[in-house]
N, C-alpha and C positions, 0 to 999 in steps of 0.2 A: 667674204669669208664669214660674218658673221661674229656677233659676241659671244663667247661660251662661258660661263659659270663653272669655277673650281669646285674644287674640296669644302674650303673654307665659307665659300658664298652658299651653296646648296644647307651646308651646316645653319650657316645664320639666317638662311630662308626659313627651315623647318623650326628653328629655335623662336622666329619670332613670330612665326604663325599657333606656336602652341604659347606664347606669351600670351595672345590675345583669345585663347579660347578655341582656337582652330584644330583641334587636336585629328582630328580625321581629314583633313586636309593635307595636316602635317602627313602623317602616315600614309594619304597617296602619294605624294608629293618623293616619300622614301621608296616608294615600291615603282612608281614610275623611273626616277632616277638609278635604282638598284643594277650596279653594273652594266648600266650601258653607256650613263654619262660621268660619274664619278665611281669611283670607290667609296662603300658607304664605310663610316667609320665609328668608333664609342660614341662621338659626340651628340651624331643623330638622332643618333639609338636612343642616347640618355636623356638626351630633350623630350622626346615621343611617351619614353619610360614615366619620367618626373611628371609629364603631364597628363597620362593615363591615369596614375596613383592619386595626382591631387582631385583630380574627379570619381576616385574609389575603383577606377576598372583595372583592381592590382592584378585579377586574373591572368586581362590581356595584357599588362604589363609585362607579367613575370612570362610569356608567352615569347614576347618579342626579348629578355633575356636570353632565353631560353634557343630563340632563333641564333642572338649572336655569335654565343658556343657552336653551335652548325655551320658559322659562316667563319670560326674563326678567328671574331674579333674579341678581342678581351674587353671584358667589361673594367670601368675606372670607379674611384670613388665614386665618382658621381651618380653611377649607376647604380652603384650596392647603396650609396645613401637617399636616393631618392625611392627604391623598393622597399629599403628598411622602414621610410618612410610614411610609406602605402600599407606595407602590414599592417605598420599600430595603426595610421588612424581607421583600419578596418576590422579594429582588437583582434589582430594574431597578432602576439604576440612573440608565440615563441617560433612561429615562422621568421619573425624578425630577428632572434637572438640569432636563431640558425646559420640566416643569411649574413650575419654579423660574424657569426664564428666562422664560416667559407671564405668570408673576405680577409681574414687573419691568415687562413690558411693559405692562399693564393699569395700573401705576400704585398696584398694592399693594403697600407697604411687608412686608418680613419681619420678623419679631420673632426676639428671641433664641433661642425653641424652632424658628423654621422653620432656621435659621443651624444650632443644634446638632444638628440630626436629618442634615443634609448632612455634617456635619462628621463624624458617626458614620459613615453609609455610607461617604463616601468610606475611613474608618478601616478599617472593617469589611472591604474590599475588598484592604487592604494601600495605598491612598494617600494616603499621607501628607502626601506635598507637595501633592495638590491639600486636600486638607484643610485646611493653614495658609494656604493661600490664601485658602480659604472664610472662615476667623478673621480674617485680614488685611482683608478684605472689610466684612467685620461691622463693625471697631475703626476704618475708616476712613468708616463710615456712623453712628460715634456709638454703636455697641451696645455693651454690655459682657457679653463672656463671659460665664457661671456655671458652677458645678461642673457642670453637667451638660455644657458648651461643651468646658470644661477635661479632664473624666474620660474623654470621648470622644477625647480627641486623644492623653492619653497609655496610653489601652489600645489604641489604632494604634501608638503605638512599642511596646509589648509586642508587640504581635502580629508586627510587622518583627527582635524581637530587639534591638533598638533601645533599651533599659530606664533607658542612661543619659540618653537624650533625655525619656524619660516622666520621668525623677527633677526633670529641668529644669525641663519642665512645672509639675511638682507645687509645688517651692519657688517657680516663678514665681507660683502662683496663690495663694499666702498675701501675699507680698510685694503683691500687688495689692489686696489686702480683701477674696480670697475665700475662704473658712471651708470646709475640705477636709470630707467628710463619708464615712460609710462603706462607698459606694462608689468613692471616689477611693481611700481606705486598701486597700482589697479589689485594687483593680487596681494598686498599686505590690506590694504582697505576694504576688499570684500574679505580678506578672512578675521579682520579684527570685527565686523561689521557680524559677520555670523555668529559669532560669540559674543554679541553684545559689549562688546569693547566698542561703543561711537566713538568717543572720544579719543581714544587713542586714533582710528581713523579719523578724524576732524584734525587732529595735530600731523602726520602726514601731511592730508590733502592739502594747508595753510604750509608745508613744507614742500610742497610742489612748486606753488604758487612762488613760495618764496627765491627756488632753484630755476624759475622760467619753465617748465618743465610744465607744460599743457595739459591739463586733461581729460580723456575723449569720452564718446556716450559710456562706456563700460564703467569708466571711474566714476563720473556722476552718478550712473546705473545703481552702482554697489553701492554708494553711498547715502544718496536717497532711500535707497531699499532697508539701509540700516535703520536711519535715521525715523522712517516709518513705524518699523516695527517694534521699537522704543518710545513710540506716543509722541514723536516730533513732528508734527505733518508741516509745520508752518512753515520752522525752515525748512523743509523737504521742500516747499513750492517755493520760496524765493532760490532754490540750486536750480531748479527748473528753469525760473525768469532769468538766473546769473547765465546757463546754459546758451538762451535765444542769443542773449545778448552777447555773449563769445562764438556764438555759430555753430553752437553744438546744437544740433533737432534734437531733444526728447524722441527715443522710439516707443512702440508699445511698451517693450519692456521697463522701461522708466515706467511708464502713466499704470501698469499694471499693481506696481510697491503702494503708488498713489492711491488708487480704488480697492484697494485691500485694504492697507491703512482705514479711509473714510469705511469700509463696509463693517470693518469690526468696532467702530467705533458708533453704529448703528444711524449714520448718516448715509444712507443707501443712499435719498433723494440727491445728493451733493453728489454722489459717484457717479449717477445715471444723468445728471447733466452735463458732467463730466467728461462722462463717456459722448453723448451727445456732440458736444463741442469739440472730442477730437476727429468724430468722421466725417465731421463739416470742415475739420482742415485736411481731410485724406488720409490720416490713421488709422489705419484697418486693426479692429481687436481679432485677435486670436483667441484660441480655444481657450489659453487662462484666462483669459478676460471674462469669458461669459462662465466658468467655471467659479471665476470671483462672486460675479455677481448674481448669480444664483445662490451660491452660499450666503452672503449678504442680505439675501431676502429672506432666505429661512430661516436665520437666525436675527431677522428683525419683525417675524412673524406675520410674513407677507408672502407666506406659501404656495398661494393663488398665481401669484405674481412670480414668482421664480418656476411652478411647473410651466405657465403659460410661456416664457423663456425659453425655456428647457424645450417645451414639446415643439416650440418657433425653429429651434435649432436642428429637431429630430426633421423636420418639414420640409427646409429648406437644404435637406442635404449633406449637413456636419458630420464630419466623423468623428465621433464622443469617442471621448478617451475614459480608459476604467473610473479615472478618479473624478470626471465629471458624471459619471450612473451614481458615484459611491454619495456624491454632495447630494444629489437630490433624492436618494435613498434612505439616507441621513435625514433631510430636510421631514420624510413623510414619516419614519421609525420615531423621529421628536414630538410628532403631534398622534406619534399610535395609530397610523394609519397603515398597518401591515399590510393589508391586501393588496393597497397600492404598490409598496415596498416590494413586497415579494412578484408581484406582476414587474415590476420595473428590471428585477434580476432578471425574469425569464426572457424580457424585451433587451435585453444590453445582450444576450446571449445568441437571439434571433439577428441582430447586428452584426454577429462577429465581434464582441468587446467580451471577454472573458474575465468571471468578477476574480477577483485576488482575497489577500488574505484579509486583507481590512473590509472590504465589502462584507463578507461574512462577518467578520466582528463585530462591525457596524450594529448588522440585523440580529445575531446571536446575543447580545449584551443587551439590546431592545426590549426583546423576548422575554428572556430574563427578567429583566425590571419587570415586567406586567404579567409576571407568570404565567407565560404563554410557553411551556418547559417543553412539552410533547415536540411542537416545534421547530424550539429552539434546536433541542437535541438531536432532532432531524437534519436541522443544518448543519450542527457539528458533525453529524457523521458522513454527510455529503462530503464537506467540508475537505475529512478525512479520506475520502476514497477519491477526491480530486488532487491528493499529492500536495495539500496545502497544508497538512497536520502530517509528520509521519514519524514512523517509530524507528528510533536511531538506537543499534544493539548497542551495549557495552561489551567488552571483549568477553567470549566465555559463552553467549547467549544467541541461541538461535532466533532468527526470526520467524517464517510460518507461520503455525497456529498461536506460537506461545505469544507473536505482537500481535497478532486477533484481539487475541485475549485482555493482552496490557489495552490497548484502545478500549475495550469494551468494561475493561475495571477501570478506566479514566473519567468514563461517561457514567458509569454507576457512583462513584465520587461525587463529581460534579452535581449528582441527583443528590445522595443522599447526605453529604458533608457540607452542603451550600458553601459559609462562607469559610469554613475554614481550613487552615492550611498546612501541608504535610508538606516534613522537610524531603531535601531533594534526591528522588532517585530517578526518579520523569520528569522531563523539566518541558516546561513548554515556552520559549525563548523568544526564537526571530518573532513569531506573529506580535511581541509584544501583549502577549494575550496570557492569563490565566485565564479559562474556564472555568470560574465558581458562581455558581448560583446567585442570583440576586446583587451580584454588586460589579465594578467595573472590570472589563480585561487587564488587567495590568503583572505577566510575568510571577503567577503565584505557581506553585510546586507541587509534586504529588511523590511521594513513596511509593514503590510497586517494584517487587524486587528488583533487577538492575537493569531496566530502561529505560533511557533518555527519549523523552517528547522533542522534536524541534522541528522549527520553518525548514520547509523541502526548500532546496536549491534554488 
């Protein structure tokens, strides 16, 4: 007769071949079996589902949703929390609200991971206040938060700057009964860390230790990286040596805090041995690494040395990223070497790497300083017809000609006002830039009847 496979085994066949990565497998595995040996059911479905979304292919995810409606089977939490899922981490997110709000509809309860995966996007996104809402939601539906509800909410106040809101957070969820783990420690320690609070991070991490409470490359990561950019390097290398010796490997991203550190501190030779010494144990640098240490050169006056870098990378095939064109743009704008500079813009372009708004400010501020104005002001109006300067109406005020115009009384300013400054009816904002004559970009103002200047979108 033969052995035959249920419902339930077919189920935990597909479940455990998309465990391991087998995600197309799984899926023939479903279409092979598709009513002729079982009945396929949610379960399948949502395994298949969950582990299309963790690989980002929500499209064909929501595809095979989309099928189960045709076939009649209703989809389970599982399903709507594993799509809701897949949205964020593919920033839709209000496909995900969507889908959130269908499942209310339907009459499927969410559980606390469909709650905390909202609660992240929205974090993720910078909102926060709809985020506590989502919480408030939850705790007045009977759910209780968990560390992962919680760790979500306060790596959205880190991420706003916000750190004493996440501190809030954190002591709120021990007071509640819930047992902090070493991703909550990770994300109070890189946000205290970012803010230049070491020390408050340094009393955690000796609070970890103290709870048994382990902590992995991320915690060391963030911590060293503080502890760097606060002029510590020393003990940044003995968390290193502490790291080997608990079994945590150092990744690049550790050794990268480290070669920054040594680069601004104009120990390049110490970084580049450095660096040496981790490809000889098999640490491959990445693109911030050699972005490091080309800044490192130019700013220790070894220009020679960070183009030949640079032009090594361009050679062997790298794909530069804007803000490595921008370092060695930089590097030649410092020693007045525009031609170069400005050849280098045209070569990031010829790439497919399109310059941003700091590229240009980079070179426009350069300019500036050497009275090279004609130029300069060339670039700014590039600048401006690349959608990186644009004129934002106030209510009342057409755009057309009359922002022609305000742009081109912005640029006559800038000519004729050099360094000084009118209060604000233009404002020129995101790029972090004023445009005035002769001195640094730094957020200066201009009157012109009622339009605002600001960074495009």
């Amino acid at each position: 007769m033969g052995f035959h496979l249920d419902q339930v085994s077919y189920g935990t066949l597909i479940n455990g071949l998309c465990k391991v990565g087998e995600t197309r497998a799984a899926l023939e595995l479903l279409r092979r079996v598709d009513g002729k040996l079982v009945q396929l059911d949610a379960v399948m479905y949502s395994s298949i589902i969950d582990s299309m979304c963790k690989d980002k292919h929500v499209n064909d995810a929501f595809d095979l949703y989309s099928e189960m409606a045709a076939k009649r089977i209703s989809p389970n939490v599982v399903t709507y929390s594993a799509l809701i899922s897949g949205f964020c981490i593919v920033g839709k997110l209000k496909d995900a609200i969507d889908l959130f709000n269908k499942m209310i509809l339907e009459n499927i309860n969410p559980n606390v991971y469909t709650f905390s995966i909202l609660v992240d996007g929205f974090c993720k996104e910078g909102r926060v206040k709809e985020a506590k809402n989502v919480l408030a939601m939850m705790m007045k539906q009977g759910i209780k938060p968990d560390v992962v509800t919680y760790s979500s909410l306060m790596d959205g106040y880190c991420l706003v700057n916000e750190v004493n809101k996440a501190e809030s957070i954190f002591n709120t969820m021990s007071h509640r009964g819930v047992t902090a783990n070493v991703q909550s420690y990770s994300i109070m320690i890189n946000g205290f860390c970012k803010i230049k609070m070491v020390d408050e991070a340094m009393k955690l991490f000796k609070e970890m230790h103290h709870k048994q409470i382990f902590p992995d490359v991320i915690t060391y990561s963030a911590l060293i990286d503080g502890l760097c950019k606060s002029g510590r390097i020393s003990y940044a290398l003995e968390l290193v040596d502490e790291m080997h010796d608990r079994g945590q490997q150092p990744d690049i991203i550790t050794y990268n805090s480290i070669l920054d550190a040594l680069c601004k501190k104009h120990h390049v030779d110490k970084a580049i041995a450095l660096l040496t010494k981790l490809k000889g144990q098999g640490i491959r640098p990445d693109m911030n690494t050699y972005t490091i240490l080309v800044k490192g050169l130019c700013r220790s006056g070894k220009l020679e040395d960070a183009r030949k870098v640079f032009e090594d990378l361009l050679v062997k095939g790298y794909n530069l990223d804007v803000y490595a064109y921008t370092v060695m743009i930089q590097g030649f704008c410092d020693k007045g070497l525009f031609d170069e500079a400005l050849a280098l813009l045209s070569k990031m372009e010829e790439n497919g790497c399109i310059p941003d708004a700091k590229t240009y400010e980079i070179i426009i501020l350069s300019l500036f300083e050497k009275d090279e104005n004609d130029m300069a002001e060339k670039l700014l109006r590039e600048m401006i017809m690349r959608g990186l300067l644009v004129i934002e109406l106030k209510p009342g005020f057409d755009i057309s000609d009359e922002g022609k115009a305000v742009v081109a009384a912005a640029i006559e300013l800038l000519h004729n006002q050099g360094q000084e400054r009118l209060d604000s009816k233009v404002r020129c904002s995101g790029l972090d830039v004023a445009l005035r004559l002769g001195c640094v970009l730094a957020a200066a103002t201009w009157k012109i009847d009622g339009f605002e200047c600001a960074e495009a979108a």
